[in-house]
C-alpha positions in Angstrom: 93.2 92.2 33.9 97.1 92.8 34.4 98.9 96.0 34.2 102.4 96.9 34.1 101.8 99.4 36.7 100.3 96.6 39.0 103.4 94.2 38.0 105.7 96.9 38.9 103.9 97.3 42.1 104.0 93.4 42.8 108.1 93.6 42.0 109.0 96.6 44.3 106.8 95.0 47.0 108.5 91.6 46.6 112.1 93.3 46.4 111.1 95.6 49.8 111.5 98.7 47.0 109.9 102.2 47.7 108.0 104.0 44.8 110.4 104.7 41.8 109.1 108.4 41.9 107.2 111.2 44.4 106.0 114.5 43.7 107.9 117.2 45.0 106.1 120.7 45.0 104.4 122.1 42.4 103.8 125.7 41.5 100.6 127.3 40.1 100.0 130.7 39.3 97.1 133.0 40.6 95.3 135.7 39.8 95.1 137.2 43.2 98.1 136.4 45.6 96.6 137.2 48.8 92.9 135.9 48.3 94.6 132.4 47.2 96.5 132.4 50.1 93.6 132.9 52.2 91.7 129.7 50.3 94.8 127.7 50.7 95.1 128.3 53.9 92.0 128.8 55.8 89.6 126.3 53.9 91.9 123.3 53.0 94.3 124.2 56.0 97.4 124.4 54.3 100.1 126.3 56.4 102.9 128.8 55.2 106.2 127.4 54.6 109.5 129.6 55.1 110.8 128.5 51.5 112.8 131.5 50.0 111.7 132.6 46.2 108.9 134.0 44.3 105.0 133.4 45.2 104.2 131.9 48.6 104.9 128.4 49.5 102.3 125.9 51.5 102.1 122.8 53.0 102.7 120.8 56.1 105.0 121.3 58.9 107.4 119.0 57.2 107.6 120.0 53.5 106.0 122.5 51.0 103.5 121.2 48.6 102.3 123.7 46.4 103.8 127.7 45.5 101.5 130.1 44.7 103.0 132.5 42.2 101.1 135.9 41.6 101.1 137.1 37.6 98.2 135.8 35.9 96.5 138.3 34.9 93.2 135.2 34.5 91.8 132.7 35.9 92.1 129.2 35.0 91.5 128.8 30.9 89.5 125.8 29.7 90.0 123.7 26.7 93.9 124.1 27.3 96.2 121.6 27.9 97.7 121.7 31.6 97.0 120.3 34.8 93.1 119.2 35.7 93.7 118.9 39.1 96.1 117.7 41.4 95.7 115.3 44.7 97.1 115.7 48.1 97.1 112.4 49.8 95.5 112.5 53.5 97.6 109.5 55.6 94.8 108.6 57.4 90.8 108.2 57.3 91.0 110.0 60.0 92.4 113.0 58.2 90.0 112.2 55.2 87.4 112.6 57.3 88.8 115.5 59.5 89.1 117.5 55.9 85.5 116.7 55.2 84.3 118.0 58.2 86.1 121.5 57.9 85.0 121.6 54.3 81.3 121.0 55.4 81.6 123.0 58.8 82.8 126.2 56.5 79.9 125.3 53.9 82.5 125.1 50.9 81.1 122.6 48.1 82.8 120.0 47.0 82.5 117.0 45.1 82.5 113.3 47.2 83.8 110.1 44.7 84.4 107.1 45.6 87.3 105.4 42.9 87.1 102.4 45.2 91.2 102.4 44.7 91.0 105.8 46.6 88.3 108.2 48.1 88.1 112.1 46.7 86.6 115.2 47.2 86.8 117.6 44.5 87.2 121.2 44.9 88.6 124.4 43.1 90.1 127.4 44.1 89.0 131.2 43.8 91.7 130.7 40.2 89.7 127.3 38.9 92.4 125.3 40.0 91.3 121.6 40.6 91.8 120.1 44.0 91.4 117.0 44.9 91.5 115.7 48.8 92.3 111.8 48.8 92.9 108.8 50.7 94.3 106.0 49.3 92.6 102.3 50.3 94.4 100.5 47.9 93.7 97.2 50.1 89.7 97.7 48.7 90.6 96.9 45.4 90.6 93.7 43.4 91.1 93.7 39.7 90.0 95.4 36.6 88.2 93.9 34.1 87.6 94.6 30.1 85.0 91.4 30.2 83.0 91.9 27.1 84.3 95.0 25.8 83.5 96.7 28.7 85.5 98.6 31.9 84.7 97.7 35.2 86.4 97.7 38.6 86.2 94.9 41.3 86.2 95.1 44.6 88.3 92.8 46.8 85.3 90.7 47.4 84.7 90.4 44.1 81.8 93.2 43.9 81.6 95.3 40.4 82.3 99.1 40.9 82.2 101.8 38.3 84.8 103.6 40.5 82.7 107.0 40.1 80.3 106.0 42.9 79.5 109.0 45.6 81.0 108.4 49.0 78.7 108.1 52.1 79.3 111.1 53.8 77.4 110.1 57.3 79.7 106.9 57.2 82.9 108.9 56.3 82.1 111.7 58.8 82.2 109.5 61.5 85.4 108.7 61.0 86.7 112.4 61.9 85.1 111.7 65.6 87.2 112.9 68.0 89.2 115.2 65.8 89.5 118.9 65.2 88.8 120.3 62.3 90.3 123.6 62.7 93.9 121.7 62.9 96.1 122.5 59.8 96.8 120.1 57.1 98.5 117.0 58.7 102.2 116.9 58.6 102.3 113.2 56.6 99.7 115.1 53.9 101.5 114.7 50.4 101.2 115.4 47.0 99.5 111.8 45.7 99.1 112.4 41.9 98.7 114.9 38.8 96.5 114.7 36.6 96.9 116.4 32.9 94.7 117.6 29.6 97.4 116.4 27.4 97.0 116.8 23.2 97.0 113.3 22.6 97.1 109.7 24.9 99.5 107.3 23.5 102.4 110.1 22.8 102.2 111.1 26.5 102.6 107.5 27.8 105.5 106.8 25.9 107.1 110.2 26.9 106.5 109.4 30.9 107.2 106.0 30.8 111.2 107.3 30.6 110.6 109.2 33.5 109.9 106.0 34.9 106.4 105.8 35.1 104.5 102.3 34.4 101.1 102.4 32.1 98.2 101.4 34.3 94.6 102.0 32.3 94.3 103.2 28.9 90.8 104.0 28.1 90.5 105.8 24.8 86.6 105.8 24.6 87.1 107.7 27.7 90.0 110.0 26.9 91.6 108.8 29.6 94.6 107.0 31.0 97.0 106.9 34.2 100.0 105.0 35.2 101.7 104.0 38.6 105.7 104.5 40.0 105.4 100.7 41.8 102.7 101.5 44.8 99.7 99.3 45.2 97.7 102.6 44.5 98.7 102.8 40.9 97.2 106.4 39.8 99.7 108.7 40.3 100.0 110.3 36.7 96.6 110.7 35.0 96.1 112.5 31.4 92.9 113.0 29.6 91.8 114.4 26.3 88.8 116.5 27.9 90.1 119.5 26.8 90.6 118.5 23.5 92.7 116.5 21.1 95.6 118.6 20.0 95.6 121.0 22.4 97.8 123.6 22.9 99.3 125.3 26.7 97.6 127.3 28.2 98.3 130.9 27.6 100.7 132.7 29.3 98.7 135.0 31.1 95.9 132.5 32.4 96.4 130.7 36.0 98.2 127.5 34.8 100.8 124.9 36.4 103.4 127.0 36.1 106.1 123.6 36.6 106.2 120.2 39.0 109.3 118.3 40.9 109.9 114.8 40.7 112.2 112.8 43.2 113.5 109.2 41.6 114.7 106.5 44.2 116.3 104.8 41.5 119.9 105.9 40.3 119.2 104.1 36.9 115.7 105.1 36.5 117.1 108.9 36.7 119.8 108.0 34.5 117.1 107.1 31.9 115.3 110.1 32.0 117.9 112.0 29.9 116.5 111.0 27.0 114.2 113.5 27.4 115.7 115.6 30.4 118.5 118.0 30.0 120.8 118.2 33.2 122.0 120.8 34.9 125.7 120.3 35.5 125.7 122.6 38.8 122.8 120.8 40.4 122.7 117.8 38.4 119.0 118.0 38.0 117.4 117.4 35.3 114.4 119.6 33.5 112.4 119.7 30.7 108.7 120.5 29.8 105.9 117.7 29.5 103.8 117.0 26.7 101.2 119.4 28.4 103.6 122.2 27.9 104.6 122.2 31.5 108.5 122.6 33.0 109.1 119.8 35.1 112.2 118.9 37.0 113.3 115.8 38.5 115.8 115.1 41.1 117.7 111.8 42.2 116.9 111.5 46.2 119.4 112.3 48.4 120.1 108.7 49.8 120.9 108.0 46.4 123.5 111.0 46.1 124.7 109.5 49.2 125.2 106.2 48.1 127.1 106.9 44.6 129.2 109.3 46.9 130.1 106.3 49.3 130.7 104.0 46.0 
């Protein structure tokens, strides 16, 4: 089964292109500033970044990931639309494993998945915000299929997966030999996808695919579907109808996704997004809020300033 997020992958591959878009930070609120500190920190090893602002940032040595914000006054409010959870990409297994090991070795519960495109553990915080710990293996996967009505994933040996399977965790432990698990977060960690309660599938599609994004899997028995920026690993938007069709934002007062960045390599696929982005004439960055009520901005890298600049 084809997929205009797996064509788009095959195209920026064949035309030596990166990703059209990355996450930059995002910012949640919390309920208790210092006690989510202390989660971030000590149990998925995130370390404090210098950035200047509100709330505390966190992330690698390199670049901030995630700002906590204190304010709510709640924790995390289900049946709201608003983020589910959001990934952090591990580069290695290494680090996969390294992560599991310090999540074990404190005696923190999580949830092991294997998607077959990717392996998770699944996590919240002290505010209910979902966490997920991934590694992208990308080169495991084969096709998808809709063969007789039904969805299944393939392996690249042509093996049928339902790409909820549970990970070995004696076989994914042993990849962390060698390795400290009292080491922060490593510095290549990044932020590897969002995934929303939206109010309805097919609206949210079309509104992301002028960010750039390109559909992947829409599974509406499943209230489900997710969409690629031109990686192999083509999951790096998800939206789901869990919480409810129609939902509304959460409220106000309840630890929420407060807003995300976006980064587009593409000087035309940022020029697109104004359709549904407002620009900043200072900055030139463009904002808006998603279909899950969320403020967004999104940003044209800075190699691409540079070239139009040059030009």
């Amino acid at each position: 089964m084809e997929t205009a997020a797996l064509a788009l992958a095959r195209q920026r591959a064949a035309d030596n292109l990166p990703e059209r878009l990355t996450w930059g930070p995002l910012t949640l609120s919390v309920t208790n500033l210092d006690r989510a500190v202390a989660f971030w920190t000590e149990v998925t090893g995130f370390l404090r970044r210098p950035d200047e602002g509100p709330g505390v940032a966190l992330g690698t040595p390199d670049r901030t990931l995630v700002v906590l914000a204190p304010g709510a006054t709640s924790p995390v409010t289900k049946g709201y639309a608003g983020m589910y959870h959001v990934a952090f990409g591990m580069p290695s297994q290494a680090e996969f494993s390294r992560r599991m090991q310090r999540f074990i070795g404190l005696g923190v519960h999580f949830s092991p998945v294997d998607h077959l495109m990717s392996k998770a553990m699944y996590l919240d915080d002290p505010d209910g915000h979902g966490i997920e710990i991934a590694y992208e293996t990308p080169e495991r996967f084969g096709r998808f299929s809709f063969d007789g009505g039904r969805f299944a994933m393939f392996d690249a040996q042509g093996r049928p997966h339902s790409g909820r399977e549970r990970l070995d965790l004696r076989a994914e432990l042993a990849g962390a030999d060698g390795t400290d698990p009292a080491l922060p977060l490593h510095r290549d960690a990044t932020v590897a996808h969002l995934h929303l309660h939206v109010p309805a599938l097919d609206p949210s599609l079309s509104w992301f695919e002028t960010l750039g994004f390109a559909r992947n899997l829409n599974l509406p028995d499943f209230g489900m579907a997710d969409m690629g920026a031109g990686a192999p690993y083509t999951h790096r938007l998800a939206m789901n109808l869990w919480a409810g069709s129609g939902v509304r934002p959460a409220p106000r007062n309840s630890a929420r996704l407060l807003s995300y960045r976006l980064e587009a390599a593409d000087a035309d696929i940022f020029a697109s997004a104004k359709v549904q982005l407002a620009q900043d004439p200072a900055t030139g960055v463009l904002s808006g809020t998603d279909p899950a009520g969320v403020n967004l901005t999104l940003a044209l890298r800075a190699t691409e300033h540079e070239k139009d600049d040059a030009a």
